[in-house]
C-alpha positions in Angstrom: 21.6 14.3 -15.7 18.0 14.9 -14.5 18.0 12.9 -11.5 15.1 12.4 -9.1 14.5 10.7 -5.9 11.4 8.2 -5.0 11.1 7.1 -1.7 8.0 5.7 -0.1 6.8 4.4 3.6 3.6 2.4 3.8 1.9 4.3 7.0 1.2 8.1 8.3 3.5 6.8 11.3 6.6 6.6 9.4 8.4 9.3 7.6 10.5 9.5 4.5 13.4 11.4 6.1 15.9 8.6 6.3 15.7 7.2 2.8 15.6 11.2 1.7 18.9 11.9 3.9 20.3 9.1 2.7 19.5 9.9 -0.9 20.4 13.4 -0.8 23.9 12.3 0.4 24.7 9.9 -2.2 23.0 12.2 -5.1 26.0 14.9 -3.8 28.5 12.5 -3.6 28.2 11.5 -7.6 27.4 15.4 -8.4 24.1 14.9 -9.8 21.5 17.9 -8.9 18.0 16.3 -8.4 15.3 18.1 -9.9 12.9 16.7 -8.1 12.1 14.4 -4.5 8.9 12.2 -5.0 7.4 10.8 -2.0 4.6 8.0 -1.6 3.0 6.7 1.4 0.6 3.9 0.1 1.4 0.0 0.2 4.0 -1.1 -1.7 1.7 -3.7 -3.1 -0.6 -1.1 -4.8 0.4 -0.5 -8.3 -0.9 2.8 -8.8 0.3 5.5 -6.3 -0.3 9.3 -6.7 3.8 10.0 -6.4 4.7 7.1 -8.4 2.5 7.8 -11.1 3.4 11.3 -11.3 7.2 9.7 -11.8 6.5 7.5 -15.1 4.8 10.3 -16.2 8.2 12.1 -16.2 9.8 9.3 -17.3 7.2 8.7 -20.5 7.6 12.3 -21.0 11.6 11.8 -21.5 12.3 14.4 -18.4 14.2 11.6 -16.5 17.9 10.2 -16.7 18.0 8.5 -13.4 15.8 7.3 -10.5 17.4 6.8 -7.2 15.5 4.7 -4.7 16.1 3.6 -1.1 16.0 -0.1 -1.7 13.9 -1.9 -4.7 11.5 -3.1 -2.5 10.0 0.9 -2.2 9.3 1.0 -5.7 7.1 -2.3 -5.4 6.8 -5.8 -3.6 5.2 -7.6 -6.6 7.2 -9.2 -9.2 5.2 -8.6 -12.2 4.9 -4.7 -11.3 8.4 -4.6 -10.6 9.1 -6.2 -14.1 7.2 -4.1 -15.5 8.3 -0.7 -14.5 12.0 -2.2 -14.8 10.9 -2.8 -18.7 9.5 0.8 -18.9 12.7 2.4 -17.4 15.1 0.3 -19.8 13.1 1.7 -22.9 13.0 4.7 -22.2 16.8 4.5 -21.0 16.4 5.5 -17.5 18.8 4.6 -15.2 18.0 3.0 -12.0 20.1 3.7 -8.9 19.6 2.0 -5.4 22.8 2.3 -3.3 22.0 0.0 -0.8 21.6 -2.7 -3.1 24.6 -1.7 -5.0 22.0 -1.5 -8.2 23.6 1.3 -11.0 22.3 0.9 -14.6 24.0 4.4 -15.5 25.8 2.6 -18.0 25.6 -0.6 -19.5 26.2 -3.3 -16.8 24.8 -6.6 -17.5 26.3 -7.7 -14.1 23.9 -4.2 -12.6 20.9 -6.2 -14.5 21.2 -9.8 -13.2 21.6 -8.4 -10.2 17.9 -6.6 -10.1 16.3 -9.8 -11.7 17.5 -11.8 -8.7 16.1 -9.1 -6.3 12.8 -8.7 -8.2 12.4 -12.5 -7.2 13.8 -12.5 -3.8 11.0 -9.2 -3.4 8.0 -11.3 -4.9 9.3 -14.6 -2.7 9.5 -12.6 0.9 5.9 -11.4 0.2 4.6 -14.5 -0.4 6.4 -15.9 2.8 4.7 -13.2 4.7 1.3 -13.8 3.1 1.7 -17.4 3.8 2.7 -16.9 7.5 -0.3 -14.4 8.0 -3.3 -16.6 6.2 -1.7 -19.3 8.2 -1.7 -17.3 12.1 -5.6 -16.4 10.7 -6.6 -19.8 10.4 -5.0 -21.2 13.3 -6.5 -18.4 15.1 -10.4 -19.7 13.5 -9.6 -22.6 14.4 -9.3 -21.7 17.8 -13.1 -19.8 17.5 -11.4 -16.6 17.7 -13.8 -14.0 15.8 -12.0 -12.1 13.2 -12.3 -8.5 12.1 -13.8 -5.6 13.3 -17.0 -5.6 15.6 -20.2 -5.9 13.6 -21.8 -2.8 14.2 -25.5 -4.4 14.0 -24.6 -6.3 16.8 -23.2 -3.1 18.6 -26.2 -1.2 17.9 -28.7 -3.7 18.8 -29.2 -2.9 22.0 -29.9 0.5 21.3 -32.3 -0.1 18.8 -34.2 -2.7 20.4 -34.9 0.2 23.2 -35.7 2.7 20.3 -38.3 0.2 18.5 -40.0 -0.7 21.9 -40.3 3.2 22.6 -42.3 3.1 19.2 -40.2 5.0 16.8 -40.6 3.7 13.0 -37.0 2.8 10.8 -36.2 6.9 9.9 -36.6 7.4 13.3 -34.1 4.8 13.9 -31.6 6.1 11.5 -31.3 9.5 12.7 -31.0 8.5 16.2 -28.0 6.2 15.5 -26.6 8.5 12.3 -27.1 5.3 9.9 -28.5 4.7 7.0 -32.2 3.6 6.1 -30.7 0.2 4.6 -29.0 -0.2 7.8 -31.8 1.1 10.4 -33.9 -1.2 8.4 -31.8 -4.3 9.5 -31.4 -3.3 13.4 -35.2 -3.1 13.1 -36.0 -6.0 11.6 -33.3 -7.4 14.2 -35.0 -5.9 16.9 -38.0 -6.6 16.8 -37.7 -10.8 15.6 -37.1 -13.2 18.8 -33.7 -14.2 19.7 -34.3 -17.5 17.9 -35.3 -16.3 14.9 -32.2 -13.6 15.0 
C-alpha cells in the first residue's frame, strides 16, 4: 500500500504539524507505511500548488495507492477542482482517505462516494458564502467613503518629489532618489510639477 500524506495551511503563520500528527497516527493505526509527507502552503483556491502537483504526478505515474488528507477542504475549496482531482484519483484507482470526514474509498463503497459528492458541494457553497459576505463588508464599507486598498504610493511620494523637482533635478534624477522606476518618476514629475487643480 503506497500511502502518502498531503496536508496544506494557507499562510507562513500556520504550520502543518497538527494535520501531520494527526495523519501520522491514523496511517499507524491501519498499518500502512507512508512513503512520503507532502506539504503545501498556498490558497486552497489556487489549483496548481508546487506539493500538490508534485502528488498527481505520483499518482499519474501509478506510484500511489492512497492519499490521506486532513479534511477535503485542504486539497481544494473549489468544486470543479475538487471534481476533478476526485475523477483523476478514481481512474487511476487511488484511494482517498480523510478521517475526520469519515471518507475511505479503499474499497468499493458507494456510501464512501456519496458522501464526498455532498462535501465537494457543501466546500464550493461555504466559499461562496464567504465571498458573498466579504464583497458585501467591501461595499458597505465604499459606501461609507472608506478608501480601499493599499496607499497609492504616488500620492506617498508626492511630497518628496515635488521638493526634488523644485530643487531642479530632471525625472532620472527623480528615480534614483526615490528607488523607482523612470515610468513611475515620470508620473510624480508630471504630478509635481501640474497645479493642484489640474492634479
Amino acid at each position: 500500500m503506497n500511502t502518502y500524506i498531503y496536508a496544506r495551511v494557507s499562510t507562513e503563520r500556520q504550520t502543518h504539524d497538527s494535520q501531520l500528527l494527526e495523519l501520522r497516527d491514523y496511517c499507524q493505526r491501519r498499518g500502512w507505511t507512508v512513503q512520503k509527507e507532502i506539504v503545501d502552503t498556498a490558497s486552497g483556491s489556487k489549483a496548481s500548488r508546487a506539493g500538490l502537483d508534485e502528488l498527481m504526478k505520483l499518482v499519474r505515474a501509478g506510484r500511489v495507492n492512497a492519499i490521506v488528507c486532513f479534511k477535503l477542504d485542504r486539497l481544494g475549496r473549489s468544486l470543479a477542482h475538487l471534481a476533478q482531482l476526485i475523477g483523476e484519483l478514481t481512474r487511476q484507482r487511488v484511494a482517498l482517505v480523510i478521517p475526520s470526514q469519515g471518507i475511505d474509498t479503499t474499497s468499493s463503497n458507494p456510501a464512501a462516494q456519496l458522501q464526498l459528492n455532498i462535501l465537494c458541494a457543501v466546500a464550493e457553497f461555504e466559499r461562496e458564502v464567504i465571498r458573498e459576505r466579504v464583497n458585501a463588508g467591501l461595499a458597505a464599507a465604499r459606501a461609507r467613503g472608506k478608501r480601499l486598498g493599499a496607499p497609492n504610493r504616488i500620492n506617498a511620494m508626492l511630497p518628496k518629489a515635488t521638493e526634488l523637482v523644485r530643487a531642479g533635478n530632471g525625472i532620472a534624477a527623480v528615480g534614483r532618489e526615490l528607488g523607482i522606476s523612470l515610468g513611475s518618476a515620470w508620473k510624480l514629475v508630471r504630478f509635481a510639477r501640474a497645479s493642484p487643480a489640474e492634479r
